[in-house]
VEXDREN-2710 file (C-alpha; in Angstrom, 1 decimal):
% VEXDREN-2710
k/r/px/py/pz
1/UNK/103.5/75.4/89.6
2/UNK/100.3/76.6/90.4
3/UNK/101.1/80.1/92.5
4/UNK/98.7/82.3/94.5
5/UNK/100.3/85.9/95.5
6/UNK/98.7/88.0/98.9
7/UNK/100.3/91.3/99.3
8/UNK/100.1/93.4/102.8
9/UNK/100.4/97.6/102.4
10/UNK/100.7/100.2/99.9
11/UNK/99.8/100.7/96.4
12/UNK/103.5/100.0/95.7
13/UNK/103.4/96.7/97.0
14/UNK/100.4/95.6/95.3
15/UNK/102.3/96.8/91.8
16/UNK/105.4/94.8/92.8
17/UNK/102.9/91.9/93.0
18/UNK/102.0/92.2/89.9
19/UNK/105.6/92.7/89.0
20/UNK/106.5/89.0/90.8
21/UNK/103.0/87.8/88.9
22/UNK/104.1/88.3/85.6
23/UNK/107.4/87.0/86.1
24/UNK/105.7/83.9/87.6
25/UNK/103.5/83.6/84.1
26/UNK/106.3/84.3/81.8
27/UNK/108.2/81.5/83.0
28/UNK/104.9/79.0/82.7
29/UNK/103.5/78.9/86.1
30/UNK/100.0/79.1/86.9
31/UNK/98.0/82.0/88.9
32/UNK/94.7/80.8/91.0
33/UNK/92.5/82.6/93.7
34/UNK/93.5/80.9/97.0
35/UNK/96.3/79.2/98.8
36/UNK/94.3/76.4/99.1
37/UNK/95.2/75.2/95.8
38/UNK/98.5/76.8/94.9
39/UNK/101.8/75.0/94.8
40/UNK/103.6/78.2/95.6
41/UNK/102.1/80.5/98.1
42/UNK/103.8/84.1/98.2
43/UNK/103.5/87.0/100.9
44/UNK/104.5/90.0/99.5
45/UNK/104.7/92.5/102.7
46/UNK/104.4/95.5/104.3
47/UNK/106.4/96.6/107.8
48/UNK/105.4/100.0/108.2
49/UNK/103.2/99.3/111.0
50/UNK/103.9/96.3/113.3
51/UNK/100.1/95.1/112.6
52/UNK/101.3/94.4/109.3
53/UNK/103.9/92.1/110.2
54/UNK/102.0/90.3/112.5
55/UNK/99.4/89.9/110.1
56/UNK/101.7/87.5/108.2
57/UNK/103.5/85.6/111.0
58/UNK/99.8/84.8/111.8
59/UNK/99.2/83.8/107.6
60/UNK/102.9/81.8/108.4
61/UNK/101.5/79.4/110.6
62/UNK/98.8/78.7/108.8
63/UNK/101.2/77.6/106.0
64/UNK/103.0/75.0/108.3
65/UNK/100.0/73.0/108.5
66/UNK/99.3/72.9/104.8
67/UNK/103.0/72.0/104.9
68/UNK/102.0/68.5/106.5
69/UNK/99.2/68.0/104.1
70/UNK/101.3/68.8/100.9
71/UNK/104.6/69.5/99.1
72/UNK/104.4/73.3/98.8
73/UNK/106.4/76.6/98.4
74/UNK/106.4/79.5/101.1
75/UNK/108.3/82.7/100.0
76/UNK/108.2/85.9/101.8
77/UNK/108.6/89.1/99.6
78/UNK/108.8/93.1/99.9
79/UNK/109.6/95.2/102.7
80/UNK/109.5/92.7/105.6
81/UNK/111.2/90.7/104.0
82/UNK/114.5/93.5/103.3
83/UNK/114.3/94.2/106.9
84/UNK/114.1/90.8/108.2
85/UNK/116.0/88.8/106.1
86/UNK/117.7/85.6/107.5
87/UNK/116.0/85.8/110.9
88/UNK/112.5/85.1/108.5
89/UNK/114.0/81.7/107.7
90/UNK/115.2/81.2/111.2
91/UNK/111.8/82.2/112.8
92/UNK/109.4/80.6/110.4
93/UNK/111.7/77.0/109.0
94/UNK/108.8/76.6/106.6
95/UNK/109.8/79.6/104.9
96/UNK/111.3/78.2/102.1
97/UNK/112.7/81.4/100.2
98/UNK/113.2/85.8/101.3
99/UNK/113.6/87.7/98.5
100/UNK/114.1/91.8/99.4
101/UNK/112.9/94.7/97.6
102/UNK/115.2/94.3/94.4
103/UNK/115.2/91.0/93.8
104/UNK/111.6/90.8/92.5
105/UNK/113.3/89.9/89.0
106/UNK/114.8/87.0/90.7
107/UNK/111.8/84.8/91.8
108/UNK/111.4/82.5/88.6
109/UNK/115.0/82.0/89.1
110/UNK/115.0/81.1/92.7
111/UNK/111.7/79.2/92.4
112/UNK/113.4/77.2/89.7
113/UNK/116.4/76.7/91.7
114/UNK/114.5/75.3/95.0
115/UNK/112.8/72.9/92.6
116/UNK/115.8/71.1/91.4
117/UNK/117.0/71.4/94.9
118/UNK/114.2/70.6/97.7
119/UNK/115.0/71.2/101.4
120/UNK/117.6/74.5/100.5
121/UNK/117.0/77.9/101.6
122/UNK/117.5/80.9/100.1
123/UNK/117.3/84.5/101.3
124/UNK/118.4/87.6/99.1
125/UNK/118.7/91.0/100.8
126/UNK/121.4/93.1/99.3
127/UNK/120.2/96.1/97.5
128/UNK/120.8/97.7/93.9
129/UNK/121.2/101.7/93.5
130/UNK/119.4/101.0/90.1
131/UNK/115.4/101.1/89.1
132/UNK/114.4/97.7/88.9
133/UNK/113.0/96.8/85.2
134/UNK/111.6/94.1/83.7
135/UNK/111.0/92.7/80.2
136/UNK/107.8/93.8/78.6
137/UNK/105.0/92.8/80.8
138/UNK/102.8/89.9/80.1
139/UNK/99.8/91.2/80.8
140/UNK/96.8/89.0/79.7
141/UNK/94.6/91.8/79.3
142/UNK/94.9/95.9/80.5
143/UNK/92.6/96.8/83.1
144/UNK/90.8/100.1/82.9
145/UNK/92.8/101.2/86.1
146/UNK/96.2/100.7/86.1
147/UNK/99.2/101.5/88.3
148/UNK/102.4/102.5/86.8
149/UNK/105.9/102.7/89.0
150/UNK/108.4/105.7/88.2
151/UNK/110.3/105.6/90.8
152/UNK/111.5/104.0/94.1
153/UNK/113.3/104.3/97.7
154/UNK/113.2/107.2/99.7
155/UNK/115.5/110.2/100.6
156/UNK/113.6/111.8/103.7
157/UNK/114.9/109.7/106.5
158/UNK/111.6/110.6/108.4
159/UNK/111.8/109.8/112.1
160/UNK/109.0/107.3/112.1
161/UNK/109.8/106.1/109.4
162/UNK/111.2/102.6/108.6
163/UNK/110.7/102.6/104.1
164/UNK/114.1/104.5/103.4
165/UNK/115.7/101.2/105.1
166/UNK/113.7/98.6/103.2
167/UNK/113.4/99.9/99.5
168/UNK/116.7/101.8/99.8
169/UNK/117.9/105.7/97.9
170/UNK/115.6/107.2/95.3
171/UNK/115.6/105.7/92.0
172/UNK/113.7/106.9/89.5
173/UNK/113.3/105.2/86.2
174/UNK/113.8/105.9/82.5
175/UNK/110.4/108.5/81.6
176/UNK/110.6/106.6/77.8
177/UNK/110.0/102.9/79.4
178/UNK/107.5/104.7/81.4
179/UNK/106.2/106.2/78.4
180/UNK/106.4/103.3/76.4
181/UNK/104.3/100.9/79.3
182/UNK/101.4/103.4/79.0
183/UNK/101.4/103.1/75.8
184/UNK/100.7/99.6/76.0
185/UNK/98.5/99.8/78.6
186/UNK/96.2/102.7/76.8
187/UNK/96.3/100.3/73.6
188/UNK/94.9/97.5/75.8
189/UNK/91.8/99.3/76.9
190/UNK/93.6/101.2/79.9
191/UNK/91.6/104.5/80.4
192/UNK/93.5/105.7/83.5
193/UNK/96.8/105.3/85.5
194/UNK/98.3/106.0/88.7
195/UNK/102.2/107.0/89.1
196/UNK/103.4/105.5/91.7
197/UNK/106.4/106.6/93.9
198/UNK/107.4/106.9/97.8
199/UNK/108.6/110.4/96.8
200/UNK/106.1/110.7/93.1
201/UNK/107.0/114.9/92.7
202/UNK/110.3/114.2/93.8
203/UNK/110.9/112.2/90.3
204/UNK/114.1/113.3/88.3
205/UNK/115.7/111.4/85.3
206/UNK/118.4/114.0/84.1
207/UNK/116.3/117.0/83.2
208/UNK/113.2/115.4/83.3
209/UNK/111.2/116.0/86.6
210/UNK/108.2/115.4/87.8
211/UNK/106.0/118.1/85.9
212/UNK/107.7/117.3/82.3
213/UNK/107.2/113.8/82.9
214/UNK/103.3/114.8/83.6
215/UNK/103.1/116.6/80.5
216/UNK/104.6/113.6/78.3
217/UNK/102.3/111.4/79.9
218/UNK/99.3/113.9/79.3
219/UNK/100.1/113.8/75.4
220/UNK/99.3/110.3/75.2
221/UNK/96.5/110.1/73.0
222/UNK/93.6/107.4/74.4
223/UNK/94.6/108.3/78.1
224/UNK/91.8/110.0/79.9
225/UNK/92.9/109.9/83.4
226/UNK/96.2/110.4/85.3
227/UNK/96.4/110.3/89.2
228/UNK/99.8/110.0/91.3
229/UNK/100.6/109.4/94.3
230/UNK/102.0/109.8/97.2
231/UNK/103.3/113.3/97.2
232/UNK/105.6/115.0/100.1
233/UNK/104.9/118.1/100.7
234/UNK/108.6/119.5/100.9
235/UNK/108.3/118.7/96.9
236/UNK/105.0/120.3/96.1
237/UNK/104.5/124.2/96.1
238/UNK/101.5/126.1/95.0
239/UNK/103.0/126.9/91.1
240/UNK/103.9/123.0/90.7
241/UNK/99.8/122.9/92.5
242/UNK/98.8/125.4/89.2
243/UNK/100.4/124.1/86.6
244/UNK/99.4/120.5/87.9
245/UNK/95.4/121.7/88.1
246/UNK/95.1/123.6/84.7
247/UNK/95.8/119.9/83.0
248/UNK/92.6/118.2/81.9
249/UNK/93.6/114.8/82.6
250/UNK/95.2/115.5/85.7
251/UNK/92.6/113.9/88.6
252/UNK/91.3/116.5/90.9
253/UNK/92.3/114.5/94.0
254/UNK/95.4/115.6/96.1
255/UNK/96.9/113.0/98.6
256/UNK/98.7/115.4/100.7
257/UNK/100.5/113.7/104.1
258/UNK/100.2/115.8/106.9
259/UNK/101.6/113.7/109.8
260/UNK/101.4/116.8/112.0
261/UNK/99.7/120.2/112.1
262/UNK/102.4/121.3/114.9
263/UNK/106.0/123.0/113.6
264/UNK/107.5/121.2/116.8
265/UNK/106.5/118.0/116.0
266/UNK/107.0/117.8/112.3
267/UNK/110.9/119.1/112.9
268/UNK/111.2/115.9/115.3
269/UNK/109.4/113.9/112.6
270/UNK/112.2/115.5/110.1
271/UNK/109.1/116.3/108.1
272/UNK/111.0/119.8/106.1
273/UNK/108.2/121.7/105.8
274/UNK/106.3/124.0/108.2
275/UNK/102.3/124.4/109.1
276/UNK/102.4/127.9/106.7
277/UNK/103.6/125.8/104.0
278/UNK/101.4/123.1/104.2
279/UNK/98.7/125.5/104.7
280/UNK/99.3/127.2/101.6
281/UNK/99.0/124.0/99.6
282/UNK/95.7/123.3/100.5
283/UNK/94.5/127.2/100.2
284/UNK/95.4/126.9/96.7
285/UNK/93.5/123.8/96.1
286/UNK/90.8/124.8/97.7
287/UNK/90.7/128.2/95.5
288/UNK/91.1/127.1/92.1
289/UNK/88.6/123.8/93.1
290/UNK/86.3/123.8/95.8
291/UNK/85.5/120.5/94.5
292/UNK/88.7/118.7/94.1
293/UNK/89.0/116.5/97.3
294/UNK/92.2/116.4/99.7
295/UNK/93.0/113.7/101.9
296/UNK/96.3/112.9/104.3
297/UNK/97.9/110.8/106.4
298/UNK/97.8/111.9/110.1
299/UNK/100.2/110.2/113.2
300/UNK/98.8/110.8/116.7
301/UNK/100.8/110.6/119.9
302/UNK/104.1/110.9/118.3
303/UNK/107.2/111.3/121.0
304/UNK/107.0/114.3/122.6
305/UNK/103.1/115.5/121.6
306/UNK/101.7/117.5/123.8
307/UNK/97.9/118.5/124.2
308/UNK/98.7/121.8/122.0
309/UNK/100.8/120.1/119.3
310/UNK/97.7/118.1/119.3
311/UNK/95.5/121.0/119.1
312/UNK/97.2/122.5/116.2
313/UNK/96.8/118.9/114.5
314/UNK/93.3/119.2/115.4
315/UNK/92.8/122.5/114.0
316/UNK/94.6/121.9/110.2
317/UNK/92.3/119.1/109.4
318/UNK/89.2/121.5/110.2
319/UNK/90.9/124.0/108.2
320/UNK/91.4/121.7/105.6
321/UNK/88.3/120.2/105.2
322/UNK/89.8/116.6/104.2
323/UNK/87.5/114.5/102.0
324/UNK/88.9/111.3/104.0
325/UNK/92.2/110.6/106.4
326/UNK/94.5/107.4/107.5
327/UNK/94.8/108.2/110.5
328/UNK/97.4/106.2/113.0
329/UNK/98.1/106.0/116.8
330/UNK/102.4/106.4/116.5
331/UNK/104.2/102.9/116.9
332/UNK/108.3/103.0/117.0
333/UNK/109.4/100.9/114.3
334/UNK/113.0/98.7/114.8
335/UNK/115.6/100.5/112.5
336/UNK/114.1/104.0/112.6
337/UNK/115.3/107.1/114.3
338/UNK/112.3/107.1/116.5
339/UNK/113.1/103.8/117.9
340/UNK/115.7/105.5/120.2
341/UNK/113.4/108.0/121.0
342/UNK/111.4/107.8/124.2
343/UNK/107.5/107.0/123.2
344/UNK/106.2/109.2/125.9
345/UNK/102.6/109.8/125.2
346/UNK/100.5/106.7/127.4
347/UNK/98.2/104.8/124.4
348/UNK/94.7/105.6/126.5
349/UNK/95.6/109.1/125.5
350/UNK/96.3/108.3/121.3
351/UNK/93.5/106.4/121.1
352/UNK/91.5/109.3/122.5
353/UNK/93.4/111.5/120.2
354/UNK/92.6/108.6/117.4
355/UNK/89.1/108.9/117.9
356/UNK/88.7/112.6/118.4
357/UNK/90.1/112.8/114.9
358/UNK/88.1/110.2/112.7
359/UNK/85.4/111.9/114.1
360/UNK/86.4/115.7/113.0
361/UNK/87.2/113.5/109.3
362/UNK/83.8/111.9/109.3
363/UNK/82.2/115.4/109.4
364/UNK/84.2/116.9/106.8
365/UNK/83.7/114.2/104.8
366/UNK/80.2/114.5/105.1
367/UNK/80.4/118.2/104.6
368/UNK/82.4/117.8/101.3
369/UNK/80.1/115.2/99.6
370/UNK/77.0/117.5/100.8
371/UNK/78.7/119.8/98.6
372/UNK/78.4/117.3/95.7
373/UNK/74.7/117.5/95.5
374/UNK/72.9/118.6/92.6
375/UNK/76.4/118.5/90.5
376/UNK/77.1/117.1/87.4
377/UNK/80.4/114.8/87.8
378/UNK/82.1/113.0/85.1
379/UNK/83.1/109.2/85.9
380/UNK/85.0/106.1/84.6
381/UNK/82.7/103.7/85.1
382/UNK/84.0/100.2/86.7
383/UNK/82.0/98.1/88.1
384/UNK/78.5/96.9/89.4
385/UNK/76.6/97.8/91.5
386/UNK/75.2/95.4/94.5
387/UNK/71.7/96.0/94.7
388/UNK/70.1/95.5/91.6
389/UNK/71.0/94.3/87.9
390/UNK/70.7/97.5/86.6
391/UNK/72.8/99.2/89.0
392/UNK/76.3/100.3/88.0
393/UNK/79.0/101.9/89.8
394/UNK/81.9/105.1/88.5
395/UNK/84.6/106.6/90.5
396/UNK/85.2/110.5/90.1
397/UNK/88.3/112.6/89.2
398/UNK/88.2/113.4/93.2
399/UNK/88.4/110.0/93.4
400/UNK/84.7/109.6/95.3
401/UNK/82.6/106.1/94.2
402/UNK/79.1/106.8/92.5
403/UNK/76.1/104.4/92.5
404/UNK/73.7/104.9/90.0
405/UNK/71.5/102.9/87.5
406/UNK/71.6/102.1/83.6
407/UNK/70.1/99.1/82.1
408/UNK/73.3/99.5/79.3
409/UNK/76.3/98.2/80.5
410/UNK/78.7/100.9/80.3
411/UNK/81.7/99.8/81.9
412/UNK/85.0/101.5/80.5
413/UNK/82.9/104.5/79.5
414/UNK/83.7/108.2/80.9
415/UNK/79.7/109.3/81.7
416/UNK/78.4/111.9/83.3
417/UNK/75.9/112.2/86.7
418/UNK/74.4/114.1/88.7
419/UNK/74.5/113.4/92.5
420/UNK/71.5/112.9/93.9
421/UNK/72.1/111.6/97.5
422/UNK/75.3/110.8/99.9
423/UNK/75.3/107.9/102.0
424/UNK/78.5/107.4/104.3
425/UNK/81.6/107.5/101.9
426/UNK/79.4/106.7/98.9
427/UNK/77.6/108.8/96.8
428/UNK/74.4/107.9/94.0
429/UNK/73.2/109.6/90.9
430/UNK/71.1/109.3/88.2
431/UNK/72.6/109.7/84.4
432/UNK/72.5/113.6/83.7
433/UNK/71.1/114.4/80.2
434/UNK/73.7/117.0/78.5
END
């Protein structure tokens, strides 16, 4: 079957895409670009944010007409579909399969299954304490960037939060299969990779945490980059911060959640750390790199936020100088603690709060890449440019894209620039003689 895969969310959804992808192409099916011409069509979701899940109810109905064009295949996938299961099936009937969080290793088998047996359903929900493997990965080629899973689930129970109930307990997964798919990768061409996990510093395989699982991945010779992400800050301290920053292929680029710069407001979050804490990460940051960039997660109006909780928020992101922010106006989600929670702060007033913010982030932003100018950066170049032929385009190790010009192609190659000028979020340069 010809099979076309969209994914909704997080850089963990888009790996369990690829994850469902090569299962697809080990068994013989057939990847294209567009739904238009698959047999298959899969949604792979998100259902953090009710946006998301309306986002594919809206991409659902436009699969029922294609439905009375055709014979083809609609499964749902990921998050939504953990939380939703059956009522999927029951809401959309042209679903034909809902596969959860741990039954990605399932989908050649269920595909083959509705093949042999058109007009059944299938739905598969129940969830496995276990890291979910597969075989070697068929990967075609490595790309220069990839993502790597090392564990999965999520302990914290925050109050907003609805991803402990859809991808279950922390799992984290055997550091040598780890080990072994960089390997691979780096042998392919891979120059850099991205550990992904809900919880990444909270990683622990029998003695091996997150730092000695750092280190064997910083030994592999042929890897030039490692990023990871996301980290709580309950799990990161200012030694882990040190020991993480005096490694050379550790990326200077820190993705450090806030949620909320008020004590009283991360406790009803159940965030487990306090506004000194936090503080202190980004002090030490900021102090061994002033050029390493920081950026967060922020939640405005959450239950209970009053105009100085705000404040406070207000005040940590101009003391922390973020190099960009996601920032969100609070939504109870079904299943969470917060649900039961009254959402008492009216929506005119988070979407002031919304705004106030992107605009303290645009200037810091701005600030921080001012501070850029005249440096020489090193970059992974990875693409083209848009304007001219010549024009060629790097990302830095605080993750920040550079435009600049070569008439050598010199994608793959670790280069180095100096930044000349900073438009918006992007920044140019011209190649710095050394």
């Amino acid at each position: 079957m010809r099979f076309y895969i969209e994914t909704y969310g997080c850089q963990m959804n888009e790996y369990d895409s690829q994850l469902a992808e090569y299962e697809l192409l080990r068994s013989g099916h057939e990847k294209c670009i567009s739904p238009e011409e698959a047999d298959l069509v899969i949604f792979n979701t998100c259902t953090v944010r009710k946006s998301a899940e309306d986002r594919v109810y809206g991409q659902l109905g436009h699969m029922k007409r294609y439905k009375k064009k055709r014979t083809i295949m609609v499964g749902v996938i990921g998050c939504m579909a953990q939380k939703s299961g059956q009522k999927l099936i029951d809401d959309v009937p042209h679903v034909d399969f809902v596969l959860g969080t741990d039954h990605l290793n399932d989908i050649t088998r269920v595909v083959r299954f509705l093949q042999e047996h058109p007009g059944e359903k299938i739905v598969l929900t129940d969830q496995d304490d276990a890291f979910l493997e597969t075989e070697e990965l068929p990967r075609k080629e490595a790309g220069l960037s990839e993502f790597i899973s090392i564990m999965r689930g999520c302990n914290n129970f925050c109050t907003y939060c609805i991803v402990p109930y859809v991808r279950g307990r922390e799992r984290s997964r055997d550091p040598k299969r780890i080990i072994e798919e960089i390997m691979r990768l780096v042998a392919g061409g891979t120059r850099e990779i991205t550990l992904l996990g809900q919880n990444v510093n909270s990683y622990q395989w029998g003695k091996t945490d997150f730092l000695k699982l750092i280190r064997m991945v910083h030994d592999i010779k042929g890897l030039d980059r490692i990023r990871f992400t996301t980290s709580h800050p309950k799990d990161m301290s200012p030694e882990i911060l040190q020991t993480l920053m005096a490694m050379s292929k550790v990326c200077n680029h820190y993705h450090l959640p806030l949620q909320s710069g008020s004590d009283t407001i991360l406790k009803a979050m159940n965030r487990k750390y306090t506004e000194a804490h936090y503080r202190s990460l980004v002090e030490t940051i900021r102090q061994a790199d002033p050029l390493a960039s920081i950026t967060t997660d922020i939640i405005v109006g959450f239950s209970g936020e009053t105009d100085a909780d705000y404040k406070k928020t207000k005040e940590m992101m101009q003391f922390a100088q973020y190099d960009s922010a996601f920032i969100f106006k609070y939504n109870p989600r079904p299943g969470t603690r917060g649900w039961e929670i009254a959402d008492d702060v009216p929506v005119p007033k988070k979407q002031q709060r919304l705004e106030e913010l992107n605009a303290v982030v645009k200037e810091t932003s701005d600030k921080r890449n001012a501070l850029l100018l005249g440096e020489k950066v090193e970059i992974l170049v990875d693409g083209r440019g848009r304007s001219s032929d010549i024009q060629q385009k790097g990302r830095t190790g605080s993750n920040k894209v550079v435009v600049f010009d070569s008439e050598e192609d010199l994608y793959g190659r670790l280069i180095t620039v100096t930044i000349t000028d900073a438009v918006g979020w992007t920044l140019f340069g011209k190649m710095a003689s050394i």
